[in-house]
C-alpha positions as CSV (number, residue, x, y, z in Angstrom):
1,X,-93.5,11.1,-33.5
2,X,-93.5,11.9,-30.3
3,X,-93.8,9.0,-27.2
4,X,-97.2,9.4,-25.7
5,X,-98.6,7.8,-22.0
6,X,-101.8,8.1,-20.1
7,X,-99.4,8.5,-17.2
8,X,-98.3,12.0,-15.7
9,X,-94.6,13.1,-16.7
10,X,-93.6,12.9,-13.1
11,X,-95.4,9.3,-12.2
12,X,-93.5,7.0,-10.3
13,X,-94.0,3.0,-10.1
14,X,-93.5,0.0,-8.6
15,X,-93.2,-3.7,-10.2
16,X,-96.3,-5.8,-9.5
17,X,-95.2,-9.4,-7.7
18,X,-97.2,-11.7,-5.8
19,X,-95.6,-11.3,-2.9
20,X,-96.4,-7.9,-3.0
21,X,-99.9,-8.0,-3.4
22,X,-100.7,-7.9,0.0
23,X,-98.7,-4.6,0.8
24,X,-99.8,-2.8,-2.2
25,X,-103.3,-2.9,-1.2
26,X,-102.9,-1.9,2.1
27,X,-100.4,1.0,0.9
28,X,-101.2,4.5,1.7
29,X,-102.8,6.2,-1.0
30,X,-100.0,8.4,-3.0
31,X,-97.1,6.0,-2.6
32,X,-97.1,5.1,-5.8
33,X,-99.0,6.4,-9.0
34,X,-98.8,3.1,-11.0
35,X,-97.8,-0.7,-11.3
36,X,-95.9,-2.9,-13.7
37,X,-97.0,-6.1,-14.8
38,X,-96.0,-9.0,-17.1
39,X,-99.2,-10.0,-18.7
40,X,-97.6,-13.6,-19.2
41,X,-97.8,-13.8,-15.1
42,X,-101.3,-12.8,-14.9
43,X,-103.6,-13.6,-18.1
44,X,-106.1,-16.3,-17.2
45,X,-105.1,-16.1,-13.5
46,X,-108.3,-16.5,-12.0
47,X,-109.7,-17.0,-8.3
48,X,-107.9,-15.3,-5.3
49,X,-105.2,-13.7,-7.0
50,X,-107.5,-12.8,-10.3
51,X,-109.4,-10.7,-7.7
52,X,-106.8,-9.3,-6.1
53,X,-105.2,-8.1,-9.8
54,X,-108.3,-7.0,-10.8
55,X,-109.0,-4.6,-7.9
56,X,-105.2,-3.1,-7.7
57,X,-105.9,-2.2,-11.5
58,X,-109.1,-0.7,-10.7
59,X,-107.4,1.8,-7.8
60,X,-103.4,2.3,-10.2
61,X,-102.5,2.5,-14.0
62,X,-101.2,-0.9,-14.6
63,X,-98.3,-0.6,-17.3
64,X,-97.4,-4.4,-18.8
65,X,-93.9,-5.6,-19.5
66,X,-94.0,-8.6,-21.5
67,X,-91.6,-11.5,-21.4
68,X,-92.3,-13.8,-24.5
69,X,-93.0,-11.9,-28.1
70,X,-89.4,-12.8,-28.8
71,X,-89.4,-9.4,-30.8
72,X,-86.0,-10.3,-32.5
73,X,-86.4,-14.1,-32.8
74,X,-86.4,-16.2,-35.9
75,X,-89.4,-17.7,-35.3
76,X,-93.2,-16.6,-36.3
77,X,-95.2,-14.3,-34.0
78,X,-97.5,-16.0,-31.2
79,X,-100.2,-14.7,-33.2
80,X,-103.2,-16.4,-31.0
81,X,-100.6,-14.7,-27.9
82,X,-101.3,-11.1,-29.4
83,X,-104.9,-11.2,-29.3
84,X,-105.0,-12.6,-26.3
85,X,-102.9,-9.9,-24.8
86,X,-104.9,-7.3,-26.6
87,X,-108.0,-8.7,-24.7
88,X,-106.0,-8.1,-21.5
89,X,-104.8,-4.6,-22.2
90,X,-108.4,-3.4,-23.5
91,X,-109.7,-4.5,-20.2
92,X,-107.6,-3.4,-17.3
93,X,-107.3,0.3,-20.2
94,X,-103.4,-0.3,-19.7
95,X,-101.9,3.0,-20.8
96,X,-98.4,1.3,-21.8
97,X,-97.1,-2.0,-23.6
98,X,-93.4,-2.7,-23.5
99,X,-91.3,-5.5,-24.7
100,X,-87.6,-6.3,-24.4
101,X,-85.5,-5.7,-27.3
102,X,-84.0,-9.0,-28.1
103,X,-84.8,-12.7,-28.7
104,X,-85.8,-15.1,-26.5
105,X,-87.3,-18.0,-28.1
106,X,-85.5,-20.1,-31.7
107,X,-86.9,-22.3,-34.1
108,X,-88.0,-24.8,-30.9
109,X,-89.4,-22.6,-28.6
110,X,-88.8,-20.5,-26.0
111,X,-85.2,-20.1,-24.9
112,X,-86.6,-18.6,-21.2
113,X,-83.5,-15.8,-21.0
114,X,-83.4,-12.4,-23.0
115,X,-80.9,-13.1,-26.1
116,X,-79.0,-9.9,-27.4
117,X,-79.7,-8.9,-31.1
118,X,-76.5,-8.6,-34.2
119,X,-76.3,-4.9,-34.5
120,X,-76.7,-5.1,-38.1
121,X,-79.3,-3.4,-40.7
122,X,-80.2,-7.0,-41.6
123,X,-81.7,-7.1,-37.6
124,X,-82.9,-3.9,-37.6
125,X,-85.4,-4.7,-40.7
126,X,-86.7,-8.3,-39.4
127,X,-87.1,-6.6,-35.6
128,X,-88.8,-3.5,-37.1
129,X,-91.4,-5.7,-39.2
130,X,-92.4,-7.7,-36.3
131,X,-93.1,-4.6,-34.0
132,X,-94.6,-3.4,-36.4
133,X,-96.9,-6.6,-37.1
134,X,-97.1,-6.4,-33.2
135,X,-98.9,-2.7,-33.4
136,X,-101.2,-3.6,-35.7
137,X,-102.6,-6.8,-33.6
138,X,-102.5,-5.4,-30.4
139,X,-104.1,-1.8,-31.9
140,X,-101.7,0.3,-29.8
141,X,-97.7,1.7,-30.2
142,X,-95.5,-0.5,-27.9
143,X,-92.3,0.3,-26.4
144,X,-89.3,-1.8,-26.3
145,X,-86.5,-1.5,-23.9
146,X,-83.0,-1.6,-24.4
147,X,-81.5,-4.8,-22.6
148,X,-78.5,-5.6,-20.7
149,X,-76.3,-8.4,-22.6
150,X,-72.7,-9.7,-21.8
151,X,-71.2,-10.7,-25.1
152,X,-72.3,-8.6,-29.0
153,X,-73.0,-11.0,-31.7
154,X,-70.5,-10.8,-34.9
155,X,-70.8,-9.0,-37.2
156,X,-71.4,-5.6,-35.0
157,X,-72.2,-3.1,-38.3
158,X,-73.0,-0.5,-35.9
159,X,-72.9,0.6,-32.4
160,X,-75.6,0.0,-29.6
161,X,-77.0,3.2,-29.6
162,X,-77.3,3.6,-33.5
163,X,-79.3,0.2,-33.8
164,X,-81.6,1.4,-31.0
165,X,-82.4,4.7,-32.9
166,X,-82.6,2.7,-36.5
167,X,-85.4,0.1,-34.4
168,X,-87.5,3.3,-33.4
169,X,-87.3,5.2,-36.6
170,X,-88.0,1.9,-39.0
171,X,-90.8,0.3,-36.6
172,X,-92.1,3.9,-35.6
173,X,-92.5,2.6,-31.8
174,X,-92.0,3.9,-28.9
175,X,-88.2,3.2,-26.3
176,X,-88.6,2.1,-22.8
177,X,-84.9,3.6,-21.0
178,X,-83.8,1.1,-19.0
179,X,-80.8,3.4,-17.4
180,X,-79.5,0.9,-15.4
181,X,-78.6,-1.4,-18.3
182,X,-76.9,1.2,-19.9
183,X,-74.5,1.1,-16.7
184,X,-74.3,-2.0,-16.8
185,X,-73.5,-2.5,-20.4
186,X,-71.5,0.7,-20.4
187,X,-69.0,-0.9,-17.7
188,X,-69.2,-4.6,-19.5
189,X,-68.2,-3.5,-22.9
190,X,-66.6,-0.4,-22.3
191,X,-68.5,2.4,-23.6
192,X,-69.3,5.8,-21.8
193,X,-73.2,5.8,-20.3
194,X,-73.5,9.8,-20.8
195,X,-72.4,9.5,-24.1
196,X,-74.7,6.6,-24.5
197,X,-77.5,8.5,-23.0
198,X,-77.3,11.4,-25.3
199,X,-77.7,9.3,-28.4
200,X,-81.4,8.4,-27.4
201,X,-84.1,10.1,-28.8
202,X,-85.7,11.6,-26.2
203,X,-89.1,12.3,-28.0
204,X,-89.4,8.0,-27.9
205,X,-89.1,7.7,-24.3
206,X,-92.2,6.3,-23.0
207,X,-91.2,5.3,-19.8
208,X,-88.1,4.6,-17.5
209,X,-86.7,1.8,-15.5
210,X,-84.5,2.1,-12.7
211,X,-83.1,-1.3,-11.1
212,X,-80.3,-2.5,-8.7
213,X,-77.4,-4.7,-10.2
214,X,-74.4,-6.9,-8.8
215,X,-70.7,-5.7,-8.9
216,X,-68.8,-8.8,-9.6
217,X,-66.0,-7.0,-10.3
218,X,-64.9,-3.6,-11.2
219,X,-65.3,-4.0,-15.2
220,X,-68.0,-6.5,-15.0
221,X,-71.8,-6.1,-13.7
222,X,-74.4,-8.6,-13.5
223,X,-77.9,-7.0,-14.3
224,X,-79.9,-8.8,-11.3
225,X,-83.0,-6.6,-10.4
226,X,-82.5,-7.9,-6.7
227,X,-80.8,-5.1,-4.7
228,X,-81.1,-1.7,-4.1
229,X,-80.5,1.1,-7.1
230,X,-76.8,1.9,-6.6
231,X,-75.0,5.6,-7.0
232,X,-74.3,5.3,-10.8
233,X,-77.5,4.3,-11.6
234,X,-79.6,7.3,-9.4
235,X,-76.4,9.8,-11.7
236,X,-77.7,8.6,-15.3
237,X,-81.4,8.7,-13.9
238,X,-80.7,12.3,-12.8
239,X,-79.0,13.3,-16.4
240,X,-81.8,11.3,-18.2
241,X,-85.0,13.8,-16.4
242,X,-82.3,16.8,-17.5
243,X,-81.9,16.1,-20.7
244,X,-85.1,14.4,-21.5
245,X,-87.1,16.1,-18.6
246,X,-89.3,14.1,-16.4
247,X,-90.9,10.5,-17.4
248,X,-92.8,8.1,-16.2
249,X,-90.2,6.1,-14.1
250,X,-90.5,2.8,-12.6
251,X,-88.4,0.7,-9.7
252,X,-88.0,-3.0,-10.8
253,X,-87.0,-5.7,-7.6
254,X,-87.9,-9.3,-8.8
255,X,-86.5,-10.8,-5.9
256,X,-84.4,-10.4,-2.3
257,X,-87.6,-7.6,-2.1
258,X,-87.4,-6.0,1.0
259,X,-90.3,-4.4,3.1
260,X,-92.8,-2.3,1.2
261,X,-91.4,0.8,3.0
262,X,-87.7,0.6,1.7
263,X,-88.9,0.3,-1.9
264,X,-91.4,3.4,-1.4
265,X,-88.2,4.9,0.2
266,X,-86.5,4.5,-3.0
267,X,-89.5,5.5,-4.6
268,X,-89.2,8.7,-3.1
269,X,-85.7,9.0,-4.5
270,X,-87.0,8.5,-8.2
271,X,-89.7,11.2,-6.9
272,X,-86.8,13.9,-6.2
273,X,-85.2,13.8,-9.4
274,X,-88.5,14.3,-11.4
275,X,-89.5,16.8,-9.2
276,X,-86.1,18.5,-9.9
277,X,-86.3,18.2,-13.8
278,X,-89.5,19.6,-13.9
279,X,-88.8,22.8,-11.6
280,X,-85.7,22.8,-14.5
281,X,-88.3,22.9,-16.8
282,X,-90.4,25.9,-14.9
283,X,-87.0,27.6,-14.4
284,X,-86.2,27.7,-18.3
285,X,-89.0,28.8,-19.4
């Protein structure tokens, strides 16, 4: 089945934070074509900010990101959570649901950091059943999104790449490409992020992330989402539009954020390389 979005195949995005609410209403029409938002940071948020929420998602697409389904986690579903959420997708009409592909919550509660999944059939079926059980309370396909993790969980039946595709075929859902954790992971534990890359099904790929990261050292990156997108990252974003041709890409900064105008300068960046895979696209045809 093939990944579907309300958004244009050449959209570009920025991440909603507060401290961005104030440029992002004042921005000049056409910088951006949507927003990303954790619905955890913004359901029952009422007064000043509720308004201000409200009437950026009645001018942009707002995609949401959420932070706490613990998809791979042992314990039960927030089921009073999903509906909920579902209220808060039906009413802003968001176009795209992700999640992260991990666990972040055990038995106690919530573990607040993104927990890498066993690569093993036994976590590919209890994962798939509870996106699954997540589709059918929130009414919609969700996308989850390949994390960035800095030690594999024993015993690793299969590689990275294969447990992804197992996830998407067994839960039929949809994959959120996070390219810069696949740099990240690729340089961590070794692996080659083309070959990576070409292991995707492309026909899952709702949207795309790019993000910045922190060179600690040469064979070790830190996945922080508070610098600028570095050369690798725009590389695998330029072979992901050719092989995949344009998505939906977004530009995640949670912090360090710089003035509205470098990130829309970045923006532009992610703007090129659709651009260029769908002339590709015109050209092959």
């Amino acid at each position: 089945m093939t990944a579907s979005s309300a958004l244009a195949p050449d959209a570009v995005g920025l991440g909603l934070r507060r401290a961005l609410l104030g440029p992002l209403r004042a921005a000049t029409p056409g910088s951006f074509d949507f927003l990303e938002a954790a619905p955890e940071n913004w359901i029952g948020v009422g007064g000043a900010l509720g308004d201000a929420f409200a009437e950026l998602a009645s001018r942009h697409p707002i995609v949401c990101h959420g932070l706490s389904l613990s998809l791979g986690g042992p314990g039960p579903l927030d089921e009073a959570f999903l509906g909920k959420l579902r209220r808060f997708l039906d009413v802003h009409r968001v176009p795209i649901y992700s999640e992260h592909l991990s666990a972040c919550s055990d038995e106690h509660g919530q573990l607040y950091d993104l927990m890498p999944l066993p690569f093993t059939d036994a976590a590919v079926k209890h994962v798939a059943a509870r996106i699954r059980r997540t589709q059918d309370a929130l009414g919609r396909r969700i996308a989850v999104e390949n994390i960035s993790y800095y030690a594999t969980l024993q015993p690793a039946g299969m590689t990275e790449a294969d447990f992804i595709n197992a996830v998407l075929d067994r839960a039929d859902c949809d994959l959120l490409l996070d390219v810069n954790n696949v740099v990240v992971n690729a340089t961590n534990h070794g692996y080659d992020a083309h070959q990576f890359l070409r292991a995707l099904p492309g026909r899952r790929i709702a949207y795309i992330h790019v993000a910045g990261h922190f060179d600690e050292a040469d064979d070790l990156k830190i996945d922080t989402h508070g610098a600028a997108v570095s050369d690798p990252v725009w590389a695998l974003l330029a072979e992901a539009c050719h092989l995949f041709g344009p998505r939906p890409t977004l530009l995640e900064r949670d912090f360090n954020l710089p003035p509205l105008e470098e990130l829309l300068a970045e923006l532009d960046i992610v703007r090129g390389h659709l651009h260029a895979a769908r002339a590709g696209q015109r050209d092959v045809a």
